[in-house]
C-alpha positions as CSV (number, residue, x, y, z in Angstrom):
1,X,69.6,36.1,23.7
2,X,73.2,37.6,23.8
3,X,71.0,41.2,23.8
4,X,69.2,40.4,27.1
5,X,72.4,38.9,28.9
6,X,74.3,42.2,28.3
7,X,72.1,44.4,30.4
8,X,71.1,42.2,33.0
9,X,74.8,41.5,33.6
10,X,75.3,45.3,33.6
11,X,72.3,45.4,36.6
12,X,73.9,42.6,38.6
13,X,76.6,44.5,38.8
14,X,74.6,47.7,39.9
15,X,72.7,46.0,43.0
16,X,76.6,44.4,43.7
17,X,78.1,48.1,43.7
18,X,74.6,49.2,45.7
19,X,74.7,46.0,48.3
20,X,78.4,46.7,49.4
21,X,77.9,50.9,49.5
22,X,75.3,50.0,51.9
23,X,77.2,47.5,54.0
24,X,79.8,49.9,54.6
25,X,78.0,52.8,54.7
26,X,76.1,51.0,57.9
27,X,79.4,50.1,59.5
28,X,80.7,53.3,59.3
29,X,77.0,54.4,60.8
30,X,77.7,52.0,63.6
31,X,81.2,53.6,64.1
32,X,80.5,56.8,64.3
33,X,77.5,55.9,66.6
34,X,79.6,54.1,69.2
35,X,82.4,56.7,69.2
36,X,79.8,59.3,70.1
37,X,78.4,56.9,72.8
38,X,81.8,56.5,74.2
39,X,82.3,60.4,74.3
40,X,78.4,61.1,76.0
41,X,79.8,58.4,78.5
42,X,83.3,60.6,78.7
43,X,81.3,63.8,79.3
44,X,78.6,62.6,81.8
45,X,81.9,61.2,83.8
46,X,83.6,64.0,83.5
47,X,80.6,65.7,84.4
48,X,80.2,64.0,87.2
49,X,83.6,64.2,88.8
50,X,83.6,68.2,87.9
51,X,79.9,68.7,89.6
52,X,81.5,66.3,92.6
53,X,84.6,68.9,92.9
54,X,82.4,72.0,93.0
55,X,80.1,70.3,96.2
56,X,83.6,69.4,97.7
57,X,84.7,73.0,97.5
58,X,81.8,74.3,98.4
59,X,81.7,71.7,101.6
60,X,85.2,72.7,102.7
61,X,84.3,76.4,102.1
62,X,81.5,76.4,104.6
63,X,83.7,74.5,107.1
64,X,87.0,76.9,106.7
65,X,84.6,79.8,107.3
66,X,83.1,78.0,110.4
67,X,86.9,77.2,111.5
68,X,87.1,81.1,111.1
69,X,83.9,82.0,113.0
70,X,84.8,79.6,115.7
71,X,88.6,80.9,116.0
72,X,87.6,84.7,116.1
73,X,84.7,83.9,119.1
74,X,87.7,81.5,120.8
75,X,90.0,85.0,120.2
76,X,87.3,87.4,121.8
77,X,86.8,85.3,124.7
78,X,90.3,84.7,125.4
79,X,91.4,88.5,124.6
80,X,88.0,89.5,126.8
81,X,89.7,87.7,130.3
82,X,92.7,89.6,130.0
83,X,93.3,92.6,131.6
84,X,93.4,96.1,129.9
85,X,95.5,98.9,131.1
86,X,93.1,101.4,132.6
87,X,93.0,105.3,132.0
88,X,95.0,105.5,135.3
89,X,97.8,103.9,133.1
90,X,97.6,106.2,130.6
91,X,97.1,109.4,132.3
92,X,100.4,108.4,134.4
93,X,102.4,107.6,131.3
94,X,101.3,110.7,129.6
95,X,102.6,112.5,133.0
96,X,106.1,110.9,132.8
97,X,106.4,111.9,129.5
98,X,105.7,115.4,130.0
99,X,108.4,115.6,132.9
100,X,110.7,114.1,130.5
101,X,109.7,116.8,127.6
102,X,108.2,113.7,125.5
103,X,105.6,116.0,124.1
104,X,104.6,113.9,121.5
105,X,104.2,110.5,123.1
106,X,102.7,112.6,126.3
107,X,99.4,114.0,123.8
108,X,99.5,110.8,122.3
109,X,98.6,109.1,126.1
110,X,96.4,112.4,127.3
111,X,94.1,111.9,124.0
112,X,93.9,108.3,124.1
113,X,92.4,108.6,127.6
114,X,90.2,111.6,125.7
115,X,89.1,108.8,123.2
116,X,87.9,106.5,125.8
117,X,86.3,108.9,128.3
118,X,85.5,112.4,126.5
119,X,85.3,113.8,129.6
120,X,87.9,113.4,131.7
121,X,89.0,115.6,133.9
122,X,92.6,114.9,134.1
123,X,93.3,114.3,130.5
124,X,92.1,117.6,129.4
125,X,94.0,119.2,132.1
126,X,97.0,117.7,131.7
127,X,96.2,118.5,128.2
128,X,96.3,121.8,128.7
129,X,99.4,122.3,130.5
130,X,101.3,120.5,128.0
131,X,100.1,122.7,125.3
132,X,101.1,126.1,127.8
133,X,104.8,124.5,127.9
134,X,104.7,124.2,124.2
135,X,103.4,127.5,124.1
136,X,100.4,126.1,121.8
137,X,98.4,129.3,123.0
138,X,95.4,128.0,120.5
139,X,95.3,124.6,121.9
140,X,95.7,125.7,125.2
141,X,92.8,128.2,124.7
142,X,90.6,125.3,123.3
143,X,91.3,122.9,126.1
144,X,90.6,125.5,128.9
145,X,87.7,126.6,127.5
146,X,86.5,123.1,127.7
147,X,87.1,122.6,131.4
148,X,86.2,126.4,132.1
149,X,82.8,125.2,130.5
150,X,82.5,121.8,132.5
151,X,84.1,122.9,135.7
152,X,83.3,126.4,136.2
153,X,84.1,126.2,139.7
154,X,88.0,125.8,139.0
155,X,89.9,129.1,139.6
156,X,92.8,127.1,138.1
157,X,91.1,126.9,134.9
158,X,90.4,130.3,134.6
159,X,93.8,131.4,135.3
160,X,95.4,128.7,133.0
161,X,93.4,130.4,130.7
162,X,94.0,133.8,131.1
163,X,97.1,132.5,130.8
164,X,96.9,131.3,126.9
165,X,94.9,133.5,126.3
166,X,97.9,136.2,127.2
167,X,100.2,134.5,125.2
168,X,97.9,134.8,121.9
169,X,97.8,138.4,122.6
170,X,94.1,138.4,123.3
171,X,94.0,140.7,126.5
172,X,90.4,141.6,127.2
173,X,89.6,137.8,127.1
174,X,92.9,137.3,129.0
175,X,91.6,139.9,132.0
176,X,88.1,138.2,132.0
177,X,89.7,134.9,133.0
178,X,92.2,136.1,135.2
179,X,89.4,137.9,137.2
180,X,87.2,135.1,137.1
181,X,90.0,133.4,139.0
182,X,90.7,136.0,141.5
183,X,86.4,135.9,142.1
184,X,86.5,132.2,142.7
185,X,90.0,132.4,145.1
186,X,90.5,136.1,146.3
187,X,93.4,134.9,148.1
188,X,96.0,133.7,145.7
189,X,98.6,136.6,144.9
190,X,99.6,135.3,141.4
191,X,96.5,136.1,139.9
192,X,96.8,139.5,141.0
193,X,100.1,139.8,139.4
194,X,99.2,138.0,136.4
195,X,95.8,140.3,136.0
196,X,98.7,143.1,136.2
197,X,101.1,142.3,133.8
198,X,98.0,141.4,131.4
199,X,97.3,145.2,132.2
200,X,100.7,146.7,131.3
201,X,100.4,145.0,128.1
202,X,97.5,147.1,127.0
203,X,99.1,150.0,129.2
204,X,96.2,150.6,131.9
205,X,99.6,150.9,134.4
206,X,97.4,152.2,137.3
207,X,95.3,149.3,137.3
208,X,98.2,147.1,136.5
209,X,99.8,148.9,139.5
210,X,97.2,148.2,142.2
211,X,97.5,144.8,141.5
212,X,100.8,144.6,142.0
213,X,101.0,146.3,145.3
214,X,97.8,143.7,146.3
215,X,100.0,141.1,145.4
216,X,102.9,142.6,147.1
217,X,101.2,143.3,150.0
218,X,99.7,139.4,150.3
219,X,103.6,137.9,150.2
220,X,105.7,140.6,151.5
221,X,108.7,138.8,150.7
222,X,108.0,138.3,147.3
223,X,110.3,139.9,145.1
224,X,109.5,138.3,141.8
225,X,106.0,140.9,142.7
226,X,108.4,143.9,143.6
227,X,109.9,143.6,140.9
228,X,107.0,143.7,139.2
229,X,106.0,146.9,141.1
230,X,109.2,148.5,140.5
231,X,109.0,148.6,136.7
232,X,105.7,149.1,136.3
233,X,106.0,152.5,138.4
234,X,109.2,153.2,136.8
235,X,106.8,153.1,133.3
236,X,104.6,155.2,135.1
237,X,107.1,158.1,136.5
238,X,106.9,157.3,140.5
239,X,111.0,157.0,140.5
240,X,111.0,157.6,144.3
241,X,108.4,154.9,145.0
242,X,110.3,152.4,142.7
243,X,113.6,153.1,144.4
244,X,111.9,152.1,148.0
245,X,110.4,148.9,146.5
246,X,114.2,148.1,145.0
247,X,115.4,149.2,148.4
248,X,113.2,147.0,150.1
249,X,114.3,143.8,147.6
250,X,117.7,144.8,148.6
251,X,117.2,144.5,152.0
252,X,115.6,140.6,151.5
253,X,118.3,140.0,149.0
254,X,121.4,141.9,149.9
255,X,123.4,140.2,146.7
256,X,120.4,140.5,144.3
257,X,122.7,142.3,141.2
258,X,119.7,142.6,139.0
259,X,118.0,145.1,141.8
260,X,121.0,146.9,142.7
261,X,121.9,147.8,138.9
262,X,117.9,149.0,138.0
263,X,118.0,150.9,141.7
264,X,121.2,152.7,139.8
265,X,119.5,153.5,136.9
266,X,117.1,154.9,138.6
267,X,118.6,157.3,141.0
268,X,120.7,158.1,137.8
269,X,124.1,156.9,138.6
């Protein structure tokens, strides 16, 4: 009797042991499952309020970028009604800074017009004489070549550019233009004299000579050209020719020091 008690107490107390394992192990179970639940609640929220932000952003994206659109067409249209300076502006601002020796600001205007219209007249020829009172010979040879090419009918051109041309030294392309000029207007004595002095420089003095007395004989009263005449046939041995053009300077310009002094030289005094 006492033998059977012993082990079925022992078992009893097994399935007690087993009965609570189990009741705890269930409400732990339980735990764990409702903490989870409250944290897939947390996540879907949090979820949701995250996934809400991004369509807010994206919403107030789109309407700062139409804000944007709409404020750059109101900007054209307002911008569009008001009036722009013209190249007539320019070209005239670019001219008063020349006359004042503003070189830089007067290019500055000249190209800007250049920019606008590439063909314009006036810009490049203002160009051009801004870069002959520089004494930019390349520049000016560039720019004149230009309007010599667009405006072939322009004695002006031609003799500007004979002109740079001169100054870079380049004489055969400096006589070309010069009597280009003198083609187009026969009549105007400074191409004649600036033909001659081209001449001198590459020492053809008896063609430079003839143009001198052309020029001489167009504006008799010229004595910037006697002069001209004068040394040139000094150069060339005529002494008693140059002393009656000096003579004859004297007599337009009794108190002309300059002529009275070479007219000494000359006779040898």
């Amino acid at each position: 009797m006492f033998s059977f008690l012993g082990p079925l107490i022992i078992i009893l107390s097994l399935c007690g042991i087993i009965v609570i394992v189990l009741r705890r192990t269930s409400v732990r179970r339980e735990a764990v499952v409702a903490s989870a639940g409250k944290a897939w609640a947390g996540v879907k929220w949090a979820g949701a309020r995250a996934w809400r932000w991004v369509l807010e952003i994206k919403q107030a994206s789109k309407s700062t970028a139409v804000f944007g659109q709409n404020l750059q067409q109101t900007f054209r249209k307002a911008t569009s009604r008001l009036p722009r300076p013209n190249l007539k502006f320019f070209l005239r601002e670019g001219e008063t800074a020349l006359r004042e020796e503003n070189f830089v600001d007067a290019e500055r205007k000249f190209i800007k017009v250049i920019e606008r219209e590439p063909k314009n007249e006036e810009a490049y020829s203002a160009l051009g004489k801004l870069y002959l009172t520089q004494k930019k010979f390349d520049d000016a040879i560039q720019t004149y070549k230009f309007l010599v090419k667009h405006f072939p009918e322009s004695d002006s051109y031609y003799s500007s550019l004979g002109q740079a041309c001169h100054g870079q030294k380049l004489y055969e392309r400096a006589v070309e233009a010069y009597e280009r000029a003198i083609e187009l207007a026969p009549d105007n004595a400074k191409r004649y004299v600036n033909l001659g002095l081209t001449l001198e420089a590459q020492r053809h003095l008896e063609e430079a000579i003839l143009n001198y007395r052309r020029a001489a004989d167009m504006e008799k009263d010229n004595t910037q050209f006697l002069f001209a005449l004068a040394g040139a046939l000094v150069k060339k041995g005529e002494k008693e020719e140059a002393e009656s053009v000096l003579e004859r300077i004297l007599v337009l310009e009794p108190t002309n020091h300059l002529a009275r002094e070479k007219l000494m030289a000359v006779k040898g005094y």
